[in-house]
N, C-alpha and C positions, 0 to 999 in steps of 0.2 A: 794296310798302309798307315804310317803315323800319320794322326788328321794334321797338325802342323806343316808336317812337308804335303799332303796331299792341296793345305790353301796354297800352298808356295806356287806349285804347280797348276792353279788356278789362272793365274796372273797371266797378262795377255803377254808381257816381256819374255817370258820362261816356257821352254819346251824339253820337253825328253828327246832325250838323242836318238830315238826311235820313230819318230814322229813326227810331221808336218808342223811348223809354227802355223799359229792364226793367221791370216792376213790382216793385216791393220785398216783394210778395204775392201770392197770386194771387187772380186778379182773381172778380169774380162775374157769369155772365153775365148781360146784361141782358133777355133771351127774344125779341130784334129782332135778327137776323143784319147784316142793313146797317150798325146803330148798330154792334155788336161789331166787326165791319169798320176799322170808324174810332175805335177805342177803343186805347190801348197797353195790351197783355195780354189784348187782347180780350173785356172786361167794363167793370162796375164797378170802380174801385179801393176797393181795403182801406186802411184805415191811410190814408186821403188823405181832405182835401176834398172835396166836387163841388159846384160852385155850378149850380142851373137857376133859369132868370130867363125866367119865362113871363110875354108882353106885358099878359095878365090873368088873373085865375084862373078856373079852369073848363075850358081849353084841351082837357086830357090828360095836366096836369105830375103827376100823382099817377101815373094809367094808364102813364106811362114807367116808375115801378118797381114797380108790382104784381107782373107775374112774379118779379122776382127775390127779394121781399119771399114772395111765396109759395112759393118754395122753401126760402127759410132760416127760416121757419113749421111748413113741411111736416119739418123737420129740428126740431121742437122751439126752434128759436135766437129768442131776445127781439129785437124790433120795439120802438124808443119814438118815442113823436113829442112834441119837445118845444113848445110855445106853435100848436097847427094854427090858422088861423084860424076853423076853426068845429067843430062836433063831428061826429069820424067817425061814418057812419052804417052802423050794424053789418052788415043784411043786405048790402049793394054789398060790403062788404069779403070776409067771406063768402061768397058769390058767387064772387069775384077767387081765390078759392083760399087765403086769409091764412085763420092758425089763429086767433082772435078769443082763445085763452086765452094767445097767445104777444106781443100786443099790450098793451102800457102807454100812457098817456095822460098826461102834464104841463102842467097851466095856469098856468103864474109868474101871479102877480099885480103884477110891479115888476121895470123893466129885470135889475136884479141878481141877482134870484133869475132870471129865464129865461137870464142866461148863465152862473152857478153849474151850473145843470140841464145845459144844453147843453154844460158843461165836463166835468161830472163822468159824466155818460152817454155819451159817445164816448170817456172814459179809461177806462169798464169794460168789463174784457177779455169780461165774460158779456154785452153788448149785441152780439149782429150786426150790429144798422142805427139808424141812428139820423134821425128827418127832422127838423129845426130851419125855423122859421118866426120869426125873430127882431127883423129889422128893423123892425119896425112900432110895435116896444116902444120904438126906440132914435130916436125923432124920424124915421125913416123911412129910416135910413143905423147900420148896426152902425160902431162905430170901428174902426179901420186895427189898433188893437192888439188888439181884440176879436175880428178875425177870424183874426190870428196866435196869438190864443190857443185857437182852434176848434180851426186846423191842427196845431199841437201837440199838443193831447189827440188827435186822431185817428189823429196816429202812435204815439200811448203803446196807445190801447185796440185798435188793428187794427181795426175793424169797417170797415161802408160808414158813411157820413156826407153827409149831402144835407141842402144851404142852402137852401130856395127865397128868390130876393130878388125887388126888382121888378126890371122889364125896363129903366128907368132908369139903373140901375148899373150897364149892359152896358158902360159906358167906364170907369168906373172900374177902376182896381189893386187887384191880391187876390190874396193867399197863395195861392190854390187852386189845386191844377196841373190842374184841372178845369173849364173854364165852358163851358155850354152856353147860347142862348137858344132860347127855343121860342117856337114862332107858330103858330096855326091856319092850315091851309090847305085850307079843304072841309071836307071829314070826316076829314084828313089832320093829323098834327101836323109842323111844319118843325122839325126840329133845325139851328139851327147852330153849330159849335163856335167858338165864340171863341178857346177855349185849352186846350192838350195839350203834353204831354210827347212833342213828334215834330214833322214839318213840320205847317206851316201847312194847314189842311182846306181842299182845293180846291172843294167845293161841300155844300151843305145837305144834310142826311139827311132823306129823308119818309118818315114811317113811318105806318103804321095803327091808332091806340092806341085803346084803350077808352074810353071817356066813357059818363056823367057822370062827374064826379073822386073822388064817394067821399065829399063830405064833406055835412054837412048840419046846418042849426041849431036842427035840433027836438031836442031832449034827453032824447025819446021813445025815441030810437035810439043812444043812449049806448051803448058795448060796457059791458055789464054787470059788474063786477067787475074791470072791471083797469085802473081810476084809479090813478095810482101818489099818494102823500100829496102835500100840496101841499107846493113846495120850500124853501114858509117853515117849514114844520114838521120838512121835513126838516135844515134848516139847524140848528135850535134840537137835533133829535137831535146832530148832528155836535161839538154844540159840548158837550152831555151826554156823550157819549163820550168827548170826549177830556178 
């Protein structure tokens, strides 16, 4: 190989189109060896996007990151979920191995406050993970700059970062160097990658996830004490501050 183009190909920016990019972090594994398999850095990425666009909810899209949610728990590291479509319900979480006192909760009331939330919680360096539920506030499609402006804060804060959208949007263009859609298959969840940092994924990943998904709309089952304020209140602080 010419040594010129082999420094080029050194470079952490630059990958062969055969081949996984670097991660710019390291990765978090996802506790399904198959998926890590087909993952570049063989996890989660940090500091990146990841979009999962499950055909409905209820699938297993939450059970895909349990494990890894309950390791960086199990390490003390803050869990937020910004706009979930319904209320965690605490024992399943529990259960799953999540620390229930390492979890926060955010309900925007108004498109702009849930992406102020979702801005400002993936640029905080003390968020591990962050799961956004967005689109539904947004007429049913986030804007094209809204979601460059996800991917941005995710690379300021490092953490993991997970879109869930509908399964609709699987054609659509996104910042995300990350898209997965999921599909039930049995008792089976179907991963397929849309998009990666590497060659094209030659076939679907089946994996065996947990279900139910965790969520629930009795508010009997609220995690107790770790609502974060709501982010209109928080705003009106920010604006006190400064």
């Amino acid at each position: 190989m010419n040594p010129a183009l082999a420094q080029v190909l050194e470079r952490s920016d630059i990958r062969r189109g055969d081949a996984f990019a670097v991660a710019p972090a390291p990765t978090l594994a996802t506790g399904f060896p198959p998926l890590d398999a087909e993952l570049p850095g063989g996890g989660w990425p940090r500091g990146q996007l990841s979009e999962l666009l499950p055909e409905h909810d209820g699938i297993g899209e939450l059970g895909l990151l349990l494990p890894a949610l309950a390791a960086l728990t199990a390490a003390g590291r803050i869990v937020v979920l910004v706009a979930p479509p319904q209320r965690p319900h605490a024992p399943a979480w529990a259960a799953a191995g999540i620390r229930l006192d390492c979890l926060r909760l955010v309900f925007p009331r108004q498109p702009r406050d849930a992406l102020w939330a979702g801005v400002e919680t993936l640029r905080c360096g003390g968020v591990a993970a962050t799961l956004l539920w967005l689109d539904p506030l947004f007429r049913g499609a986030l804007p094209a700059n809204s979601l460059r402006r996800l991917q941005v804060a995710a690379g300021e804060g490092g953490g993991g970062a997970f879109l869930f959208r509908p399964a609709r949007l699987a054609a659509e263009a996104s910042p995300a160097p990350l898209r997965l859609q999921l599909q039930a298959a049995g008792g089976h969840l179907r991963v397929n990658i849309l998009k990666r940092r590497g060659p094209p994924a030659r076939q679907a990943v089946l994996l065996d996830v947990a279900r139910p998904a965790g969520l629930s709309p009795d508010i009997s089952h609220v995690v107790a004490g770790t609502a974060l304020p709501d982010t209109a209140e928080i705003r009106r602080r920010s604006r006190v501050l400064a």
